[in-house]
PAZAPA-4460 file (N, C-alpha, C; in steps of 0.05 Angstrom, whole numbers, plus 32768, in hexadecimal, padded with zeros to 4 digits):
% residues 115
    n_x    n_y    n_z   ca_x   ca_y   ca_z    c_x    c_y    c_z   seq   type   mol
   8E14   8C08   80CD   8E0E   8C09   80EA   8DFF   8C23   80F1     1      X     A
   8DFF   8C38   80E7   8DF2   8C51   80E5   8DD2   8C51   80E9     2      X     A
   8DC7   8C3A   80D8   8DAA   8C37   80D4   8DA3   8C2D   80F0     3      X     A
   8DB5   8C1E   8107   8DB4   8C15   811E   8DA7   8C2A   8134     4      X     A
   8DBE   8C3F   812C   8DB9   8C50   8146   8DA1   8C5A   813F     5      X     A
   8D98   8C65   8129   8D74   8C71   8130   8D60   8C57   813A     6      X     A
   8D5E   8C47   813B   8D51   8C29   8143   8D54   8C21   815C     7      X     A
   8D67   8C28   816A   8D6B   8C2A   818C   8D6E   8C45   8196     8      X     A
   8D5E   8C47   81AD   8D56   8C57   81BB   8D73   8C6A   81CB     9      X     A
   8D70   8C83   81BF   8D8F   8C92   81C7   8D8E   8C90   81E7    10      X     A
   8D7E   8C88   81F2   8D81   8C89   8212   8D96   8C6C   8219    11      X     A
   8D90   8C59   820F   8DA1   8C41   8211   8DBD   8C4C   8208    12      X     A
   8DBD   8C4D   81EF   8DD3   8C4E   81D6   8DE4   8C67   81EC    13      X     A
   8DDC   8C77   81FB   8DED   8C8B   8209   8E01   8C70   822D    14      X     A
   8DE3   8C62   8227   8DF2   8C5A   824A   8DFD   8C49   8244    15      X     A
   8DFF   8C34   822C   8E1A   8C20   8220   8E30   8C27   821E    16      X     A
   8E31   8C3E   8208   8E4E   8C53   820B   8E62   8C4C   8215    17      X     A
   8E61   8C4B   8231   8E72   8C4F   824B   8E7F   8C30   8246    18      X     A
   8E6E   8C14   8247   8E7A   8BFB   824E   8E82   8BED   823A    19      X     A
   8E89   8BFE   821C   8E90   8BF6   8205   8EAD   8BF2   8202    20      X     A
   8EC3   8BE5   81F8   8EDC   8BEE   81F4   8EEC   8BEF   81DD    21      X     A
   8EF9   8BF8   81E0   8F01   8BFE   81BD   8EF8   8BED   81AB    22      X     A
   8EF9   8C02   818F   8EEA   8BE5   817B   8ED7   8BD9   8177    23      X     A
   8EC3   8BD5   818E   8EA9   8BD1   8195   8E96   8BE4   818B    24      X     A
   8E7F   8BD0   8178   8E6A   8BE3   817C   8E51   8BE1   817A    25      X     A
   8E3A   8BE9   8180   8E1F   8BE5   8189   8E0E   8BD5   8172    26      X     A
   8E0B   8BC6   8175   8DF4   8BC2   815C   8DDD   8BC1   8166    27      X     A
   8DD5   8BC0   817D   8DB0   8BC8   8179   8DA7   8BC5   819F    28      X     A
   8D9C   8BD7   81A7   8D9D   8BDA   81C8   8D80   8BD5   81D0    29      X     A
   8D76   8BC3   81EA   8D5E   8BB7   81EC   8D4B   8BBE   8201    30      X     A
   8D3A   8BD1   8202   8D2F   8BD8   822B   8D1F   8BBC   822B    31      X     A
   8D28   8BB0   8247   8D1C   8BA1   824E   8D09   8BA3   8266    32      X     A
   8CF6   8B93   8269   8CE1   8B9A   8284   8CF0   8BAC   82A3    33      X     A
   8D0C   8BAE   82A6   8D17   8BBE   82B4   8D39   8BC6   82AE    34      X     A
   8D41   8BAE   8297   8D55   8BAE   8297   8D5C   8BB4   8276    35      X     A
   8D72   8BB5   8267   8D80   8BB5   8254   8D90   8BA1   824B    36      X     A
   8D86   8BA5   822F   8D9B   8B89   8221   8DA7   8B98   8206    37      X     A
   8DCB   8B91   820E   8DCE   8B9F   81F1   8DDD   8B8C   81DE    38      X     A
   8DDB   8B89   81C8   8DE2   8B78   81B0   8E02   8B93   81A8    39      X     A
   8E23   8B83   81AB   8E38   8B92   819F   8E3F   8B7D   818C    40      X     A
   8E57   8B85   817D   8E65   8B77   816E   8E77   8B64   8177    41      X     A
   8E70   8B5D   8190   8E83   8B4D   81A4   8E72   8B39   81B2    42      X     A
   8E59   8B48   81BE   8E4B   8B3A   81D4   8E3E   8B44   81D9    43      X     A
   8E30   8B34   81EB   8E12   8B4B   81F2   8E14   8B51   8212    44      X     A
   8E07   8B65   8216   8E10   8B76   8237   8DF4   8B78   823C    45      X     A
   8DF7   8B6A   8256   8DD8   8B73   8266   8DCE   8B83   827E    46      X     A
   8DC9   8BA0   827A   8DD6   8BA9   8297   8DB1   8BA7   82A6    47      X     A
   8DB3   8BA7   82B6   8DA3   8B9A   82CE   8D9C   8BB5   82DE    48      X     A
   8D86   8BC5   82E2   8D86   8BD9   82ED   8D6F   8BD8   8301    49      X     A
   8D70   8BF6   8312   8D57   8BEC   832C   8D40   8C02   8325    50      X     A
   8D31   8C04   8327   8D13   8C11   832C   8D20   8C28   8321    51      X     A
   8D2B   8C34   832D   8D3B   8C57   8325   8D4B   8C58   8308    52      X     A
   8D4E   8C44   8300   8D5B   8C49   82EE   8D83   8C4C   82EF    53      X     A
   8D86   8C44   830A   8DA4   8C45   8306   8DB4   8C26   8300    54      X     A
   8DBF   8C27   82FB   8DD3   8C05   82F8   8DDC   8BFD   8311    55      X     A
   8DD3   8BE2   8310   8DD2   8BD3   8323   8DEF   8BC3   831C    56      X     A
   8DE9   8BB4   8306   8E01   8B9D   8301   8DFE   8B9F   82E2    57      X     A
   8E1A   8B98   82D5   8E1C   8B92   82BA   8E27   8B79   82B5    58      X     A
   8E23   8B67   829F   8E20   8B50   8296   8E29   8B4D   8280    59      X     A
   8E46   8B45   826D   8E47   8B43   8263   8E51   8B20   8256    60      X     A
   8E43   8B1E   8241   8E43   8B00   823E   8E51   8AFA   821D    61      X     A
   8E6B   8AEF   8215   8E78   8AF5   81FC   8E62   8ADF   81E4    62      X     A
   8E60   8ADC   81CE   8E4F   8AD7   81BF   8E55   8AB9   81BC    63      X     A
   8E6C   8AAC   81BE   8E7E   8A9D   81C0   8E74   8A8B   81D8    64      X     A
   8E6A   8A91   81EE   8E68   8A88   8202   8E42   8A82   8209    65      X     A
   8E34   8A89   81FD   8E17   8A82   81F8   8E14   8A63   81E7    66      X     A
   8E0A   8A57   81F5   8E02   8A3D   81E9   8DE5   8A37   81DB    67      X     A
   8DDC   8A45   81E9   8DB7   8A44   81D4   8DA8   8A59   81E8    68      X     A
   8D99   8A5C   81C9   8D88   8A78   81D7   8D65   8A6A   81D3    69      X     A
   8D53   8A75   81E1   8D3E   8A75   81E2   8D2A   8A86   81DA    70      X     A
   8D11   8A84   81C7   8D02   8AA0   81CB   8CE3   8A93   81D4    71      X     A
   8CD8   8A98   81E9   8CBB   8A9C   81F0   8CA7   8AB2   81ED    72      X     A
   8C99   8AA9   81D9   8C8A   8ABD   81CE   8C6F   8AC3   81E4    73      X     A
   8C65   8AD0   81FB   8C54   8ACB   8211   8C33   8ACF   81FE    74      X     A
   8C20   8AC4   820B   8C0B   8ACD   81F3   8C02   8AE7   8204    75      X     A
   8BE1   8AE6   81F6   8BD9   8B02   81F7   8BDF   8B1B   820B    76      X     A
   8BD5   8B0C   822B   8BC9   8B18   823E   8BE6   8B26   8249    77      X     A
   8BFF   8B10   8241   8C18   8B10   8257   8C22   8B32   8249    78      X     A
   8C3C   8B43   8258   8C45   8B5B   8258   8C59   8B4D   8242    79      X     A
   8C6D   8B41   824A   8C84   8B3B   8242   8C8D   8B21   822C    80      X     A
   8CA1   8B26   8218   8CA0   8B03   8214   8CC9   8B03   821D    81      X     A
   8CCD   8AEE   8222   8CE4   8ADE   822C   8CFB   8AD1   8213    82      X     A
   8D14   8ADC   821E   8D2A   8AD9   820F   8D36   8ACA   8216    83      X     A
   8D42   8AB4   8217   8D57   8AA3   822D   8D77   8A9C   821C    84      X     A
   8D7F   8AA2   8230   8D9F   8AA2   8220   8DA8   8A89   8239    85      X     A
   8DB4   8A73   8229   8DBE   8A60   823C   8DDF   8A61   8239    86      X     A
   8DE9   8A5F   8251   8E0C   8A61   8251   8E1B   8A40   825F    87      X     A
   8E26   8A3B   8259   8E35   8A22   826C   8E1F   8A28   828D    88      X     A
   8E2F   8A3D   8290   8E1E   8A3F   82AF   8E0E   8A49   82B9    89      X     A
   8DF9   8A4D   82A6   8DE2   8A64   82B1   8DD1   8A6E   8296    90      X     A
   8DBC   8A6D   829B   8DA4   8A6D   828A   8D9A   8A8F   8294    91      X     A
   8D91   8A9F   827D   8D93   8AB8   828C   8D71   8AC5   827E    92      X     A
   8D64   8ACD   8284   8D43   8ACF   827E   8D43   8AEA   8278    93      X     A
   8D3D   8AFA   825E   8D37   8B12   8254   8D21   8B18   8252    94      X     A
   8D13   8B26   8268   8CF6   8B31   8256   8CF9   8B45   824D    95      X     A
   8CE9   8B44   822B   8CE6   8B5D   821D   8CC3   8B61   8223    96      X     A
   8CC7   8B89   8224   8CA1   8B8E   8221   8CA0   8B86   820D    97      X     A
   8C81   8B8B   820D   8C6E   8B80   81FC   8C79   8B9C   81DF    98      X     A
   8C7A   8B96   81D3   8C76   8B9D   81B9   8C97   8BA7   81AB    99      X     A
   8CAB   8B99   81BA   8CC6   8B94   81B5   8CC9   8B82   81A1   100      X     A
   8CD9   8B88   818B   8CE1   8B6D   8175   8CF7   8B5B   8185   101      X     A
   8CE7   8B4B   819B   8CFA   8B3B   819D   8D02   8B1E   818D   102      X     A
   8CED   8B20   8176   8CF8   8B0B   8163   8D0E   8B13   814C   103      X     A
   8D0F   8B33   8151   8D25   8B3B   8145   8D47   8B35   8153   104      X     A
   8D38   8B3D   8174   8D54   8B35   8186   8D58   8B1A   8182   105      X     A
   8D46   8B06   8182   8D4A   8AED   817D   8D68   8AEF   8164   106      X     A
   8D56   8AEF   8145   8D67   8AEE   812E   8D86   8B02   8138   107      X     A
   8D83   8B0E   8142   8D9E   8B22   813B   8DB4   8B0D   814D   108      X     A
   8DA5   8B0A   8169   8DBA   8AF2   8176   8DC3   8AD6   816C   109      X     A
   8DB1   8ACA   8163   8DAE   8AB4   814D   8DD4   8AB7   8146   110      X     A
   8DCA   8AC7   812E   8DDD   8AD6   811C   8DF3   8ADC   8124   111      X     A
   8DF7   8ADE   8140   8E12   8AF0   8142   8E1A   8ACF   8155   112      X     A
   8E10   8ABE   8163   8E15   8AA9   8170   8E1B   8A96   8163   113      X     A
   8E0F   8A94   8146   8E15   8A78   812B   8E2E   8A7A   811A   114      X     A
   8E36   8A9A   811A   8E53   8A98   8113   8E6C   8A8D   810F   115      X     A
***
């Protein structure tokens, strides 16, 4: 897990900290077009923030409870490409910037959802 923390950005990996609980722990933290997505050993947490940078709302969704995920790759011109995590009740839309491995976020969720 060590090799994790240099690969996410210590500004995330500091503001997860707080909504972790025992036993829990980070495997890989995501800036999104305004928001955050973080991959734990439990579930993934999406905290939702405003223009300033403070937290708005946090989101946590157990791995257990995701029914299929989506990846849209946008072509050239677009900023962002699109993550979609579908739940019983609600389909939830991730944009990552442009030059994010989100085919990495893809595989790592995959993986932790096929279990």
């Amino acid at each position: 897990m060590e090799k994790n923390r240099v690969e996410n950005s210590a500004k995330h990996w500091e503001q997860i900290q707080k909504w972790l609980y025992e036993g829990e722990e980070t495997i890989y933290t995501y800036g999104l077009l305004l928001d955050m997505v973080v991959l734990t050993t439990r579930r993934i947490v999406l905290i939702d923030r405003t223009l300033f940078g403070r937290e708005k709302g946090i989101l946590s969704i157990p791995y257990s409870r995701i029914d299929s995920i989506g990846l849209y790759v946008k072509g050239f011109w677009n900023r962002a490409n699109v993550l979609e995590i579908r739940t019983k009740g609600k389909t939830y839309e991730l944009e990552f910037k442009r030059g994010t491995d989100c085919q990495g976020v893809y595989r790592w969720l995959s993986c932790l959802i096929c279990e």
